[in-house]
KOLGU-4560 file (N, C-alpha, C; in nm, 3 decimals, padded with zeros to 5 digits):
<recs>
<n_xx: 00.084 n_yy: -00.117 n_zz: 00.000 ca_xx: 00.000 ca_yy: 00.000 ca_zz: 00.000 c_xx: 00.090 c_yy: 00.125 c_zz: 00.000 mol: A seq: 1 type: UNK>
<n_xx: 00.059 n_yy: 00.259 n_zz: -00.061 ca_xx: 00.166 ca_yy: 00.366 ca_zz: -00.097 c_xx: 00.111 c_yy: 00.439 c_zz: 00.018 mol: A seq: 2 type: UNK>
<n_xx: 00.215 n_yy: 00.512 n_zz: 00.050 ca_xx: 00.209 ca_yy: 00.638 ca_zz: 00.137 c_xx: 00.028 c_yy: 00.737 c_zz: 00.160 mol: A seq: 3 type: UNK>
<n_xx: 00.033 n_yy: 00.783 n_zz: -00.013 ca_xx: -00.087 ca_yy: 00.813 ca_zz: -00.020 c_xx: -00.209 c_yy: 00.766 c_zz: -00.013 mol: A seq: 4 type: UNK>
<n_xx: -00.194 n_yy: 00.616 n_zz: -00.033 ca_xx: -00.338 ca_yy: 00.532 ca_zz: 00.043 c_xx: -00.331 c_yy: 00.517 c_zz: 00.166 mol: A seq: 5 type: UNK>
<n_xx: -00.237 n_yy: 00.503 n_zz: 00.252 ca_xx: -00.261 ca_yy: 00.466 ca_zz: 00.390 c_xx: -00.273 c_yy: 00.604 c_zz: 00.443 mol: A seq: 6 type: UNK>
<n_xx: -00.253 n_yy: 00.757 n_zz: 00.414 ca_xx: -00.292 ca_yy: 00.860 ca_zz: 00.422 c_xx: -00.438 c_yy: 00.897 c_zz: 00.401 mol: A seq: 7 type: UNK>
<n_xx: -00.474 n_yy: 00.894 n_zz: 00.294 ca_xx: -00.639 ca_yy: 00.882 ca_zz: 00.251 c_xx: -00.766 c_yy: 00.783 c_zz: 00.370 mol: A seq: 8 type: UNK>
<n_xx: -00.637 n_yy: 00.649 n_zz: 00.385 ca_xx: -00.763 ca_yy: 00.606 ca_zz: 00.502 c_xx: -00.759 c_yy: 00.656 c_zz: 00.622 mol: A seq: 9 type: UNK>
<n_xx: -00.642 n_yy: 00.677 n_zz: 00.653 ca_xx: -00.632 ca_yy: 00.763 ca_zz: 00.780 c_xx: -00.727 c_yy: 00.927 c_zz: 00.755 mol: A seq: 10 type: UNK>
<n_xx: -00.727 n_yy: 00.971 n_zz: 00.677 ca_xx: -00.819 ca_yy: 01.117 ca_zz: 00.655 c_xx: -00.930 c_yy: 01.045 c_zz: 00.676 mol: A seq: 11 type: UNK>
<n_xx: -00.971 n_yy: 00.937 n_zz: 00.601 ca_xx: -01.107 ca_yy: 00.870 ca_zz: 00.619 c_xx: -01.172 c_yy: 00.860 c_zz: 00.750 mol: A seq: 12 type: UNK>
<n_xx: -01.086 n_yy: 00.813 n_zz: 00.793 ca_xx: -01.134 ca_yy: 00.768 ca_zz: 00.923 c_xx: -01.128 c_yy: 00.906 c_zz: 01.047 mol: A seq: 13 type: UNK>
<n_xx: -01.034 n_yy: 00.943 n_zz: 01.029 ca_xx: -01.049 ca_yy: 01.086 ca_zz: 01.146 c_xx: -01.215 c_yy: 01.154 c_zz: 01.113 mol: A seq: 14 type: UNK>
<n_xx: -01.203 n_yy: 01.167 n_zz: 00.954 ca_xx: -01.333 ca_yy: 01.258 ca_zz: 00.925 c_xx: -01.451 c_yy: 01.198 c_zz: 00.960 mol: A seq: 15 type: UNK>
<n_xx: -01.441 n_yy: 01.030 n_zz: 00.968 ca_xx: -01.578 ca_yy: 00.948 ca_zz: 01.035 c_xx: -01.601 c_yy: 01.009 c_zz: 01.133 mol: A seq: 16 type: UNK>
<n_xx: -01.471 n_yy: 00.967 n_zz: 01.252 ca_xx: -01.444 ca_yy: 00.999 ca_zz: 01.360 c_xx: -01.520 c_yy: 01.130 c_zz: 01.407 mol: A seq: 17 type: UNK>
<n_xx: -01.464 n_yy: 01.233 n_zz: 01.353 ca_xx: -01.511 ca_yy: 01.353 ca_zz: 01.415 c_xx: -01.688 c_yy: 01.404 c_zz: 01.343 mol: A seq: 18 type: UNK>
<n_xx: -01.733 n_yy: 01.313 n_zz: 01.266 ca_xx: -01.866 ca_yy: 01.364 ca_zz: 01.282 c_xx: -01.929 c_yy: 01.219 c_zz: 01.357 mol: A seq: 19 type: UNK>
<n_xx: -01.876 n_yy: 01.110 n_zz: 01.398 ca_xx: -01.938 ca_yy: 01.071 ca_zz: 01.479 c_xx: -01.926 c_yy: 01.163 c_zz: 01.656 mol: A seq: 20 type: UNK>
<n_xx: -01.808 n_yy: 01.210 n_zz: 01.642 ca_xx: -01.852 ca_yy: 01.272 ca_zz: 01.780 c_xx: -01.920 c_yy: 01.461 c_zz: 01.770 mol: A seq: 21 type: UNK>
<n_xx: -01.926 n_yy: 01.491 n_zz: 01.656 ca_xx: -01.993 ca_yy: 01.599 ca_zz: 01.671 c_xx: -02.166 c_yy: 01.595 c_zz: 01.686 mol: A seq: 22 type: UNK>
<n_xx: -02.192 n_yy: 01.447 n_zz: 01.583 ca_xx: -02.345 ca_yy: 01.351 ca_zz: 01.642 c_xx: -02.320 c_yy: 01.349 c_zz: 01.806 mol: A seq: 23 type: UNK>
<n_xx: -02.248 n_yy: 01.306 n_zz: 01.879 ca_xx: -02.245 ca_yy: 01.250 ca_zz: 02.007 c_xx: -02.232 c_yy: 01.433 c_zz: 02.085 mol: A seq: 24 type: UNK>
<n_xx: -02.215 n_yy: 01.494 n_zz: 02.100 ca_xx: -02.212 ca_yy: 01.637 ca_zz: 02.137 c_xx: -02.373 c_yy: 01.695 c_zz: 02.087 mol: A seq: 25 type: UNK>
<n_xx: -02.368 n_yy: 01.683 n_zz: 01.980 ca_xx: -02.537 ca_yy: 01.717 ca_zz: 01.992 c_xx: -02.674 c_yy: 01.668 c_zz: 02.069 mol: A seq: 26 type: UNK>
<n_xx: -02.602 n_yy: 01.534 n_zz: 02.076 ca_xx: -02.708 ca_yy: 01.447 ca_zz: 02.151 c_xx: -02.670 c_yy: 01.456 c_zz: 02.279 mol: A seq: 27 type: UNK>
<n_xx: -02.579 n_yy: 01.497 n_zz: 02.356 ca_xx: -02.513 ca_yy: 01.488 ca_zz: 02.469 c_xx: -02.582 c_yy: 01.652 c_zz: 02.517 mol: A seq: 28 type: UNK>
<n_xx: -02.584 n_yy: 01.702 n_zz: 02.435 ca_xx: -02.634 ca_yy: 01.868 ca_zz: 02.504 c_xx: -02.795 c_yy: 01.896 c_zz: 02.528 mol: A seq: 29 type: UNK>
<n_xx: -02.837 n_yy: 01.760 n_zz: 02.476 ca_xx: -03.029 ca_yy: 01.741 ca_zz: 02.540 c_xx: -03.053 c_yy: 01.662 c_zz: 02.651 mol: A seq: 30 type: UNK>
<n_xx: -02.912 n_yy: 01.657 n_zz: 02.683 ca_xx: -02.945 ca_yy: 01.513 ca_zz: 02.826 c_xx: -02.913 c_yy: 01.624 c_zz: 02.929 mol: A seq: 31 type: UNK>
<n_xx: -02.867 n_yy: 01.719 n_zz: 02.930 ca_xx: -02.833 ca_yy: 01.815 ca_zz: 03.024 c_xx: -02.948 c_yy: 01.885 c_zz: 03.072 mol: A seq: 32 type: UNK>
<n_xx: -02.980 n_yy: 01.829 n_zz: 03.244 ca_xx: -03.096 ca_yy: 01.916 ca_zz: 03.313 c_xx: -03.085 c_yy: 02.072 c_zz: 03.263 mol: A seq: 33 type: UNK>
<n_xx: -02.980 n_yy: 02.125 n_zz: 03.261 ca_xx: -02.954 ca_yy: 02.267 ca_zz: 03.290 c_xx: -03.015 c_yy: 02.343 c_zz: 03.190 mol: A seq: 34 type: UNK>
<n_xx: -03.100 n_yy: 02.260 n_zz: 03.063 ca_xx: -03.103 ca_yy: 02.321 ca_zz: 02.935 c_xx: -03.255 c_yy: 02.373 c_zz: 02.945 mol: A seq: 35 type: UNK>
<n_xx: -03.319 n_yy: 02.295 n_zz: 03.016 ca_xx: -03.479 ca_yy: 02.375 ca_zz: 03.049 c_xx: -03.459 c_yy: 02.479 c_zz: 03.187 mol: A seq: 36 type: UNK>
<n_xx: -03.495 n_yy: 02.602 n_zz: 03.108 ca_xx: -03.471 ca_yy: 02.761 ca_zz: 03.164 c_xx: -03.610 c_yy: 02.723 c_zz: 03.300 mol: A seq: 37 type: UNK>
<n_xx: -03.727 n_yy: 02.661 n_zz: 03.269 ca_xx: -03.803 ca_yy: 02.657 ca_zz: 03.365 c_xx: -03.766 c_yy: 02.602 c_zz: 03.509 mol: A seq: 38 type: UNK>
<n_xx: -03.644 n_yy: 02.522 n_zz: 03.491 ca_xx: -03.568 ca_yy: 02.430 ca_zz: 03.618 c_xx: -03.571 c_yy: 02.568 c_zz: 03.740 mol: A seq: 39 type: UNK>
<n_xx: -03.520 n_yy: 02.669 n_zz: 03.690 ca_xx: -03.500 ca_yy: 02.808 ca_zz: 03.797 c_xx: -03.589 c_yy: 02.816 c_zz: 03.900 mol: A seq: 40 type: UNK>
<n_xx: -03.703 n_yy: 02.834 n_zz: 03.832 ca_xx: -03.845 ca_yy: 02.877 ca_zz: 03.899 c_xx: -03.906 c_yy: 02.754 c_zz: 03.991 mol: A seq: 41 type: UNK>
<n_xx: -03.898 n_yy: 02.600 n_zz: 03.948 ca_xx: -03.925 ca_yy: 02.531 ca_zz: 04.022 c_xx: -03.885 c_yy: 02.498 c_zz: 04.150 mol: A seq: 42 type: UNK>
<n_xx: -03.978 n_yy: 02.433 n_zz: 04.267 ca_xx: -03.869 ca_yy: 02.404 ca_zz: 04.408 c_xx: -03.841 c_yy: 02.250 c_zz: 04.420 mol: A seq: 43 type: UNK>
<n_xx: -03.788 n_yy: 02.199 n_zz: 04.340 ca_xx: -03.746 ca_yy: 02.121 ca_zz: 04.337 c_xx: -03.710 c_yy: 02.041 c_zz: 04.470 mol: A seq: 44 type: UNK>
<n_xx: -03.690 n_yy: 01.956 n_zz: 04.531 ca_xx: -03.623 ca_yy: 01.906 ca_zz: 04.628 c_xx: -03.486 c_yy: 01.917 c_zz: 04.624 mol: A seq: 45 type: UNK>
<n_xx: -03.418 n_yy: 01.915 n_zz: 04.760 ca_xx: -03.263 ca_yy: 01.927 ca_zz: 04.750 c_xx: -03.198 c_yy: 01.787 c_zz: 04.680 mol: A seq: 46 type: UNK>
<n_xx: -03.240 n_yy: 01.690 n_zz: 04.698 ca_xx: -03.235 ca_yy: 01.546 ca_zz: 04.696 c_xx: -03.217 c_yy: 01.571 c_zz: 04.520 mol: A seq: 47 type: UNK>
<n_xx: -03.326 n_yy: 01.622 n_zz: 04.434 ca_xx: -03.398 ca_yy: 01.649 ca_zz: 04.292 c_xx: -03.280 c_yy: 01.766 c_zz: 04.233 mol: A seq: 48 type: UNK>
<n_xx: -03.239 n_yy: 01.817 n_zz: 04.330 ca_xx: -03.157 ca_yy: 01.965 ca_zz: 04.294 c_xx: -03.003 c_yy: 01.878 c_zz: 04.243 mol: A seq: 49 type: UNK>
<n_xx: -02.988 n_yy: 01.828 n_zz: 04.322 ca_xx: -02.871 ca_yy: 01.778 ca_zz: 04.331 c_xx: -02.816 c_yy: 01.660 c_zz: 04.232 mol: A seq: 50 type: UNK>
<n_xx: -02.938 n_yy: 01.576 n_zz: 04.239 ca_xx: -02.943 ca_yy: 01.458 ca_zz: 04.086 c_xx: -02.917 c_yy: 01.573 c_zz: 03.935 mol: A seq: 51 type: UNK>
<n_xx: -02.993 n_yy: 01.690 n_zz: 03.974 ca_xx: -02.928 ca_yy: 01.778 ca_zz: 03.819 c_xx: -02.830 c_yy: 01.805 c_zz: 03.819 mol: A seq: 52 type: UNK>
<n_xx: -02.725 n_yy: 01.869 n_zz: 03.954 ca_xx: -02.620 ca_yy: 01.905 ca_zz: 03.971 c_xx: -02.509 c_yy: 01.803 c_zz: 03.895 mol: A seq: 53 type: UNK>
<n_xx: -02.512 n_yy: 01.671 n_zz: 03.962 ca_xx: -02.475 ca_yy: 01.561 ca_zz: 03.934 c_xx: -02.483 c_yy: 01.494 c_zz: 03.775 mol: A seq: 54 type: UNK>
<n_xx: -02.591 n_yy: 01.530 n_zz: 03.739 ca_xx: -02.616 ca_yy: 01.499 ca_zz: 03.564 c_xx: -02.547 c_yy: 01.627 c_zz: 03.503 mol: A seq: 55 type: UNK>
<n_xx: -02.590 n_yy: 01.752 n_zz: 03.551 ca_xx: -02.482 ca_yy: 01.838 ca_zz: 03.472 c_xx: -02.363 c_yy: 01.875 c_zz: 03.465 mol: A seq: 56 type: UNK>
<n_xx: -02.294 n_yy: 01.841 n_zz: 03.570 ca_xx: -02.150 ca_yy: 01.796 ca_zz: 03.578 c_xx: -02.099 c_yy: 01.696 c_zz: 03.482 mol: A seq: 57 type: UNK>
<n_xx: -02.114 n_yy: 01.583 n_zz: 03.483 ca_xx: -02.107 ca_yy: 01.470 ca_zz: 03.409 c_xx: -02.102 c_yy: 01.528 c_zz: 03.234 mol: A seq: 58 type: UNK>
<n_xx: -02.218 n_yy: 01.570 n_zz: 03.192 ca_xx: -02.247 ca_yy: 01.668 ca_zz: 03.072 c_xx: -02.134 c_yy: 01.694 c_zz: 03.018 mol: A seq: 59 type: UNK>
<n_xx: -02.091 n_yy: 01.804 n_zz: 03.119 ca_xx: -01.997 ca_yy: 01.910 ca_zz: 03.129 c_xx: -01.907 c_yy: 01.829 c_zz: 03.086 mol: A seq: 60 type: UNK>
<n_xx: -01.837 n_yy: 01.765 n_zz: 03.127 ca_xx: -01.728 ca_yy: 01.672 ca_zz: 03.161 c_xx: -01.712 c_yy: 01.574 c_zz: 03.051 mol: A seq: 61 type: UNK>
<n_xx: -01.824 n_yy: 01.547 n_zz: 02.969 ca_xx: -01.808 ca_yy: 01.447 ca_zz: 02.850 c_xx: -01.806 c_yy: 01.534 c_zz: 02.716 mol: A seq: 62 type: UNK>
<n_xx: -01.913 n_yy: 01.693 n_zz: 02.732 ca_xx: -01.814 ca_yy: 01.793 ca_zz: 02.675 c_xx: -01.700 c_yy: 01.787 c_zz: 02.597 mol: A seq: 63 type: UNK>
<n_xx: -01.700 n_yy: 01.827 n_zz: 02.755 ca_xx: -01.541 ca_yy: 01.852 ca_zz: 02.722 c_xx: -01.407 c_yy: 01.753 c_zz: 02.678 mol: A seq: 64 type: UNK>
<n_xx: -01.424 n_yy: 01.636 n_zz: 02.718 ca_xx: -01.374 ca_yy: 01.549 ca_zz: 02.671 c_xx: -01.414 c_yy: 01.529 c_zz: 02.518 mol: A seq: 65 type: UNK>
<n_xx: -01.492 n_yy: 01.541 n_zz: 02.499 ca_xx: -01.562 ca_yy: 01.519 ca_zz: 02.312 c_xx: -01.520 c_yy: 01.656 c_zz: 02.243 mol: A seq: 66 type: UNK>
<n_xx: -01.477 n_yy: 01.753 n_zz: 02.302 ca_xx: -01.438 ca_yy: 01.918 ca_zz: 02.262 c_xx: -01.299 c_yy: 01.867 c_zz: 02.214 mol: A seq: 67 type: UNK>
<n_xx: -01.239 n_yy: 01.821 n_zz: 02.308 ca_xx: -01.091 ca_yy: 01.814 ca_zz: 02.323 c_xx: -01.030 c_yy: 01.724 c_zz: 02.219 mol: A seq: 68 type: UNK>
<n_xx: -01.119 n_yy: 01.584 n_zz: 02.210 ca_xx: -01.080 ca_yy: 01.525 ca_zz: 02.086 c_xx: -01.103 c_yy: 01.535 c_zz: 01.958 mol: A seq: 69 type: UNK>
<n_xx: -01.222 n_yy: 01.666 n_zz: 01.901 ca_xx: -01.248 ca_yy: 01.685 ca_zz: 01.822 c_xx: -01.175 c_yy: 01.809 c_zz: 01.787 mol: A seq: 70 type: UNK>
<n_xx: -01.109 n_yy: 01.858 n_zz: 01.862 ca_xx: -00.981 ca_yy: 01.944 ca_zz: 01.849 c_xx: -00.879 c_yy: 01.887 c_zz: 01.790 mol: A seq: 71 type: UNK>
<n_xx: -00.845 n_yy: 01.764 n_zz: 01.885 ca_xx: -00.692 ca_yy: 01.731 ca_zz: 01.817 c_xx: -00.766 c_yy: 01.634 c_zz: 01.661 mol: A seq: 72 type: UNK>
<n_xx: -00.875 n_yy: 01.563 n_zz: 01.660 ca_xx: -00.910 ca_yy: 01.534 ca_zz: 01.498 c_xx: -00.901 c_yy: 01.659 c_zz: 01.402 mol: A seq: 73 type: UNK>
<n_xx: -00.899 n_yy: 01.768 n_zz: 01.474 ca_xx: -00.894 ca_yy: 01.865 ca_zz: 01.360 c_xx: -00.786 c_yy: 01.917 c_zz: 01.299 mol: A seq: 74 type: UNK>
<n_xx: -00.678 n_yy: 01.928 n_zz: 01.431 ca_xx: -00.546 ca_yy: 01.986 ca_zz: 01.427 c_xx: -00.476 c_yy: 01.838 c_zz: 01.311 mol: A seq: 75 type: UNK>
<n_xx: -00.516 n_yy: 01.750 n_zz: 01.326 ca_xx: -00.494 ca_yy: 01.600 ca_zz: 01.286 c_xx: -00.505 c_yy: 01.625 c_zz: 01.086 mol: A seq: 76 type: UNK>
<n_xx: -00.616 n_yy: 01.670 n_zz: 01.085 ca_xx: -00.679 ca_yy: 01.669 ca_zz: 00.969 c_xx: -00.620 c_yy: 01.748 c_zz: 00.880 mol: A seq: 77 type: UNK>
<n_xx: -00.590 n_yy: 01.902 n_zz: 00.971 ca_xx: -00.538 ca_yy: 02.048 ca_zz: 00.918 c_xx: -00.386 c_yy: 01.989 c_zz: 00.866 mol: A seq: 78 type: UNK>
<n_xx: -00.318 n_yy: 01.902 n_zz: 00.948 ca_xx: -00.191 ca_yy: 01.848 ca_zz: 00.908 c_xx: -00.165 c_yy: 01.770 c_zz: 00.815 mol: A seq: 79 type: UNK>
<n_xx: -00.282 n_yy: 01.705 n_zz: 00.771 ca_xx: -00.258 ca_yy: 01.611 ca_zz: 00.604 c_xx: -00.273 c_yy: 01.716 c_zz: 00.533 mol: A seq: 80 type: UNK>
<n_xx: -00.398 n_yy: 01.792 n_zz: 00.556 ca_xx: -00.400 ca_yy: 01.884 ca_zz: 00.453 c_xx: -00.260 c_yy: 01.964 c_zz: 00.409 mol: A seq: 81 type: UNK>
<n_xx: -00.175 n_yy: 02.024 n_zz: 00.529 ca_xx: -00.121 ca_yy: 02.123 ca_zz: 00.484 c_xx: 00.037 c_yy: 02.006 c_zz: 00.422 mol: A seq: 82 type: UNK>
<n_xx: 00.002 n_yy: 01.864 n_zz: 00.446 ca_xx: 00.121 ca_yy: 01.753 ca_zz: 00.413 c_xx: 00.291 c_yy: 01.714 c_zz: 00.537 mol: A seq: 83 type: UNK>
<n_xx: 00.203 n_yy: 01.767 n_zz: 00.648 ca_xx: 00.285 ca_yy: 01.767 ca_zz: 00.790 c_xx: 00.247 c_yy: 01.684 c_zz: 00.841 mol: A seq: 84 type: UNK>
<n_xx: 00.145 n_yy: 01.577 n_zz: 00.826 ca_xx: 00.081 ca_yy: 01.490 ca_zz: 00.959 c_xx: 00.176 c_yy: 01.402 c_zz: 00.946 mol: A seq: 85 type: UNK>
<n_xx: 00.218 n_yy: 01.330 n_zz: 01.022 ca_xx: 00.326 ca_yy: 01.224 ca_zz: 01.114 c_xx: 00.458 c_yy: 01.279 c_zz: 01.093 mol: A seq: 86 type: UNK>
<n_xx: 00.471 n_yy: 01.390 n_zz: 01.144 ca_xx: 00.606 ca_yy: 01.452 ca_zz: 01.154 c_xx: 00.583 c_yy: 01.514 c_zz: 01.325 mol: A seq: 87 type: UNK>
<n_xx: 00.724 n_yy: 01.464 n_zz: 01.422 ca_xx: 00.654 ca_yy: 01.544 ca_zz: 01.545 c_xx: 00.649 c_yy: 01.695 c_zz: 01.548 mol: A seq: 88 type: UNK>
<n_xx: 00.579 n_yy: 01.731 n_zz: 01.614 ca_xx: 00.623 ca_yy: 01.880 ca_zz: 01.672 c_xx: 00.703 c_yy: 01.961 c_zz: 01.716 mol: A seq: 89 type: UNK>
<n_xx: 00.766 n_yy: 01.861 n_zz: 01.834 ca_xx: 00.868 ca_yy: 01.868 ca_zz: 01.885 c_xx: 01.044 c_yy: 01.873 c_zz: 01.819 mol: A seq: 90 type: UNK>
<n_xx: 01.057 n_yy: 01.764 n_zz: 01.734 ca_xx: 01.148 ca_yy: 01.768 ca_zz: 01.695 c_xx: 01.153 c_yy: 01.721 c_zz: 01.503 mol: A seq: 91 type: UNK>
<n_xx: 01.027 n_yy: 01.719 n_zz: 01.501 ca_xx: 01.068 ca_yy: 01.715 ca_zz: 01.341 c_xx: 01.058 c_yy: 01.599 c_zz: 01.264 mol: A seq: 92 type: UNK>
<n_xx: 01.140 n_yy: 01.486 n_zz: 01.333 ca_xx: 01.112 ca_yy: 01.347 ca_zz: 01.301 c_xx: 00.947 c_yy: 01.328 c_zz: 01.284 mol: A seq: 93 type: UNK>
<n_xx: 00.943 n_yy: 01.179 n_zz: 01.170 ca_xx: 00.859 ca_yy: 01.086 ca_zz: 01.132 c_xx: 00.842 c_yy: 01.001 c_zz: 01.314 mol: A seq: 94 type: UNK>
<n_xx: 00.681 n_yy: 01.053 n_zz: 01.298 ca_xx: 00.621 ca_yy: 00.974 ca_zz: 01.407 c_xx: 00.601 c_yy: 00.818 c_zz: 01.368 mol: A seq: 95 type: UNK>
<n_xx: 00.678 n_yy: 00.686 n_zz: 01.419 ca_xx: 00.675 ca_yy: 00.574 ca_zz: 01.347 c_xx: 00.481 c_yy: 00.511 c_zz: 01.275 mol: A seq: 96 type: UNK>
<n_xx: 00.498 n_yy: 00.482 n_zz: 01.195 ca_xx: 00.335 ca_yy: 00.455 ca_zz: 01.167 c_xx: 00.267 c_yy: 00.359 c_zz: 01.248 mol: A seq: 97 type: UNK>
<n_xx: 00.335 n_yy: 00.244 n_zz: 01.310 ca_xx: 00.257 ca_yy: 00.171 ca_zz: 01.427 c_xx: 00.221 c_yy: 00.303 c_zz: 01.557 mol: A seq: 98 type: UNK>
<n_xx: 00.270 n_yy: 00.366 n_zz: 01.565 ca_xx: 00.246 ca_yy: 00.469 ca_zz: 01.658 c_xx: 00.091 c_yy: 00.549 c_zz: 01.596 mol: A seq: 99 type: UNK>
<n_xx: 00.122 n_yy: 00.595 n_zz: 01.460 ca_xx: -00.035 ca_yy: 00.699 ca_zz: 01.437 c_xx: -00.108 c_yy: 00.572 c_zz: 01.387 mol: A seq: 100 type: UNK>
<n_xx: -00.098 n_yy: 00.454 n_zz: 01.390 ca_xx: -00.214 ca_yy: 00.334 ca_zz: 01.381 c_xx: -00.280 c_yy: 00.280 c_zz: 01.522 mol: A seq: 101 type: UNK>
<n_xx: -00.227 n_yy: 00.296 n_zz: 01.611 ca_xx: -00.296 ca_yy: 00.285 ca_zz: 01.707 c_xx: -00.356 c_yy: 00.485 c_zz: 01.786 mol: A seq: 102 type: UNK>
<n_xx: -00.242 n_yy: 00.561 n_zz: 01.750 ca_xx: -00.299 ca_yy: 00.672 ca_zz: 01.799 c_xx: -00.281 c_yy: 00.827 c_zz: 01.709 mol: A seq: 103 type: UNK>
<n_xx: -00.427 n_yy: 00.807 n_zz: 01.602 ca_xx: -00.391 ca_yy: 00.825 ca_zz: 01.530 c_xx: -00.405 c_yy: 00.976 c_zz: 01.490 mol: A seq: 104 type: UNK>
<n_xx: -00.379 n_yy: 01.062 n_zz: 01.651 ca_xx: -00.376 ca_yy: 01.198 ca_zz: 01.613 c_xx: -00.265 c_yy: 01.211 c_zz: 01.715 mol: A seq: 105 type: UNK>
<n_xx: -00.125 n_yy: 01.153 n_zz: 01.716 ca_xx: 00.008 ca_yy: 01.170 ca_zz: 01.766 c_xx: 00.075 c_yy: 01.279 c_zz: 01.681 mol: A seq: 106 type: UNK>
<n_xx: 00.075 n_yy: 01.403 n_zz: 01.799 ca_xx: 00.132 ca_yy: 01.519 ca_zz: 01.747 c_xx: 00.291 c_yy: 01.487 c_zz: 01.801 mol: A seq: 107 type: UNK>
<n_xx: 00.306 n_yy: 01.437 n_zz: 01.833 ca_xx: 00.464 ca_yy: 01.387 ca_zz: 01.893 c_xx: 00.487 c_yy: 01.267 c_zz: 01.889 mol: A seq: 108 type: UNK>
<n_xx: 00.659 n_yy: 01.219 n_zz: 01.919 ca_xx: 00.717 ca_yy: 01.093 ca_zz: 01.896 c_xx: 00.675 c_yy: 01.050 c_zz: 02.051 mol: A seq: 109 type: UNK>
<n_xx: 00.719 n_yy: 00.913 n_zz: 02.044 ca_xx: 00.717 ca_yy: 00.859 ca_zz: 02.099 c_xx: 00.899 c_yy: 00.900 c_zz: 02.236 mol: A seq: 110 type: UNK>
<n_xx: 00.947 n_yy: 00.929 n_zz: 02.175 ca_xx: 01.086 ca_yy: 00.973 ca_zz: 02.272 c_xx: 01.073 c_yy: 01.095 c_zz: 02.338 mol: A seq: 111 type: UNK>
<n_xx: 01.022 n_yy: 01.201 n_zz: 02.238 ca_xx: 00.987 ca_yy: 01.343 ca_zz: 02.284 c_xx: 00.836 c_yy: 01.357 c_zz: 02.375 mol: A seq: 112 type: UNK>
<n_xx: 00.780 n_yy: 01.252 n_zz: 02.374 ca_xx: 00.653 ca_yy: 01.249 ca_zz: 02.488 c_xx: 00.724 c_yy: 01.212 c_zz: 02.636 mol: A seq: 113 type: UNK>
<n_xx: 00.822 n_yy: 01.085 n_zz: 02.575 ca_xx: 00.936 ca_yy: 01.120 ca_zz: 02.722 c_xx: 00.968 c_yy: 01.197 c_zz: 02.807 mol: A seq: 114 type: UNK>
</recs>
């Protein structure tokens, strides 16, 4: 397989990737108590207050975790495009390809994560 096919599936797959989690962020932002404005006005129980607290934290938190990786799929993506992806950051070197096959938005080597 040439350089440029195992490149192409790797674009393939990040671009799955990141609209499966931009699906999962949309659907993740209707499970959040915090999103009905009427919650304010109600008196909820403390017990009831707190199960939202607890669900909207969590929210928050998967967010942001789904923010963060759809960041580096992008920074990932921006780098085939511009013909830099598996080169580190750090020092320049070819990130080995068993390395961006299992992780496959490695902005660094494996020595320089050291």
């Amino acid at each position: 397989m040439k350089n440029s096919d195992i490149l192409n599936k790797i674009k393939k797959e990040l671009e799955q990737s990141k609209a499966t989690i931009q699906k999962n962020l949309e659907s993740l932002k209707t499970q959040d108590p915090y999103i009905n404005p009427d919650r304010v006005y109600d008196n909820a129980a403390s017990d009831a207050e707190a199960s939202e607290e607890s669900s909207h934290e969590r929210v928050e938190a998967l967010e942001k975790e789904l923010t963060d990786r759809l960041e580096a799929l992008d920074e990932s993506l921006l780098l085939i495009n511009q013909g830099k992806y598996g080169l580190c950051k750090k020092c320049g070197k070819s990130i080995p390809q068993e390395r961006l096959a299992v992780y496959p938005t490695a902005l660094i080597c494996v020595e320089c994560e050291k």
